[in-house]
matplotlib code that plots the C-alpha trace (Angstrom):
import matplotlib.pyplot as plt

x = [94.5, 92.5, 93.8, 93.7, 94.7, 91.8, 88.6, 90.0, 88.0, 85.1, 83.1, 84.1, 83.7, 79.8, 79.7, 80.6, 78.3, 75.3, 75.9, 76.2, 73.0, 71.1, 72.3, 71.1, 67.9, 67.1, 67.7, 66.0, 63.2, 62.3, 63.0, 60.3, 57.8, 59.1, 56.2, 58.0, 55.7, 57.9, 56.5, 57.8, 58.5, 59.8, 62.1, 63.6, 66.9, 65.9, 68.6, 67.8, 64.2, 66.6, 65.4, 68.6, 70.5, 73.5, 74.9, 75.8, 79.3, 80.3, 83.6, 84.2, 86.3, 89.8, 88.7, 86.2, 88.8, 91.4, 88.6, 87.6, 91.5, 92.1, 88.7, 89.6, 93.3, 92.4, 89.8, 92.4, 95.0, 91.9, 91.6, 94.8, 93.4, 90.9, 94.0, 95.6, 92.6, 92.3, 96.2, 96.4, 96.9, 99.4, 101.2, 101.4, 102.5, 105.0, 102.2, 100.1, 103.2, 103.7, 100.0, 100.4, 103.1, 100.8, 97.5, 100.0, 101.6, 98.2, 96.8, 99.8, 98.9, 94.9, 96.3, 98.4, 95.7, 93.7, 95.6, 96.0, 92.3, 92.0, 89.0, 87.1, 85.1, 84.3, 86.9, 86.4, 87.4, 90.2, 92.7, 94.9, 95.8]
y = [129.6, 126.3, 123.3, 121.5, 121.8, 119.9, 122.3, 125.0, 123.2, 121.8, 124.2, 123.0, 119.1, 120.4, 121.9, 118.5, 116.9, 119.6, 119.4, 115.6, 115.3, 117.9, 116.1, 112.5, 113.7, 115.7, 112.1, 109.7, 112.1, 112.0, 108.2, 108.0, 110.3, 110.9, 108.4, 106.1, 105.4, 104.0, 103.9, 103.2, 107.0, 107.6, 104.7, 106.0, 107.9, 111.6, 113.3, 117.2, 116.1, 114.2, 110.8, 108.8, 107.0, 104.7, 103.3, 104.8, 103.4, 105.0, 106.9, 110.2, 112.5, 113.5, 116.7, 116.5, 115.7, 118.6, 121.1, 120.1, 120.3, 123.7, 124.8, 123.6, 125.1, 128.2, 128.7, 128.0, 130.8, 133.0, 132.2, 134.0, 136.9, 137.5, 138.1, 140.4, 142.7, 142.9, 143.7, 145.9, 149.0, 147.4, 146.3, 149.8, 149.4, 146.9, 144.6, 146.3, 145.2, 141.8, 141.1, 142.6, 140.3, 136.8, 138.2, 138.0, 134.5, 132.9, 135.0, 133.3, 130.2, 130.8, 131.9, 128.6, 126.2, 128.1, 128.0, 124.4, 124.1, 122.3, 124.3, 124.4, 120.9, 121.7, 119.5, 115.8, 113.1, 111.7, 115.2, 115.4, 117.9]
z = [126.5, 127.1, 129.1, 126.2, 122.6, 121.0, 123.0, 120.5, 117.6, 119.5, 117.5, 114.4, 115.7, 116.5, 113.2, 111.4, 113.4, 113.2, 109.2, 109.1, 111.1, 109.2, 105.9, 106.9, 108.5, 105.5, 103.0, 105.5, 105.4, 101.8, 101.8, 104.1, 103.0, 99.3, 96.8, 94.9, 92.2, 89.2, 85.6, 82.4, 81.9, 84.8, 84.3, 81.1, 81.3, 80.4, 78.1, 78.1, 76.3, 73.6, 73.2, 74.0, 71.5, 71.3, 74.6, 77.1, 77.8, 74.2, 75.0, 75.0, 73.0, 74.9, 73.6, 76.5, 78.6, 78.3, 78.2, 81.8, 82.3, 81.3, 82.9, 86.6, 85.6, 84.7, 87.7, 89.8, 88.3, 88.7, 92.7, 92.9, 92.0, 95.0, 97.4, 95.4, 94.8, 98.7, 98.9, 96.1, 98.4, 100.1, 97.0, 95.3, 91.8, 92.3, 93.3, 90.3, 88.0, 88.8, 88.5, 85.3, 84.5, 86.0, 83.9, 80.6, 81.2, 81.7, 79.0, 76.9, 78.2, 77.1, 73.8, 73.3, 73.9, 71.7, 68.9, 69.4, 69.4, 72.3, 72.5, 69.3, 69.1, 65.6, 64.1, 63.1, 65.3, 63.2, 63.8, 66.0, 68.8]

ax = plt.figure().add_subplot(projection="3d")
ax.plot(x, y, z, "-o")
ax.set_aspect("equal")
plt.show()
């Protein structure tokens, strides 16, 4: 064991630094010999070849919002099933069961929002959730 507690993540420290370093070098670089060359086009926001309309600081539907929501939660619900799939021998059919079980509650949960229609933007802005 080392003398001291902190040489155990040196390597990481020179990692950090490595990355930082790599990361600064790389945007000072094109500051310095990137062209900078402005024009009236280039000067223009570009909307996915859309000409853009209205301002900008419009708001945004909540609709927006929960859909972003339920897309961070449910990636997260699916993390948890990359350990399981390694321990699945392990588990035997108990764990086989209970991920059974997990797969039907967030189903239940997909199936809820759903039927809300959280996720069909189709509807007019005046309905409700």
């Amino acid at each position: 064991m080392p003398d001291n507690y902190f040489t155990r993540y040196l390597p990481l420290l020179i990692y950090f630094v490595f990355a930082g370093a790599l990361a600064s070098a790389i945007v000072l670089l094109s500051w310095i010999v990137g062209q900078r060359r402005p024009t009236r086009a280039k000067m223009q926001p570009y909307e996915c070849g859309i000409l853009p309309t209205g301002d900008a600081r419009e708001r945004f539907s909540v609709k927006f919002y929960l859909v972003a929501m339920l897309f961070i939660l449910f990636d997260v619900e699916a993390v948890f099933l990359y350990p399981w799939a390694i321990l699945l021998r392990d588990l035997k059919m108990f764990g086989f069961w209970e991920m059974l079980v997990y797969i039907g509650i967030v189903l239940v949960g997909f199936f809820y929002v759903w039927k809300k229609g959280v996720l069909d933007w189709s509807t007019t802005r005046g309905e409700s959730l």
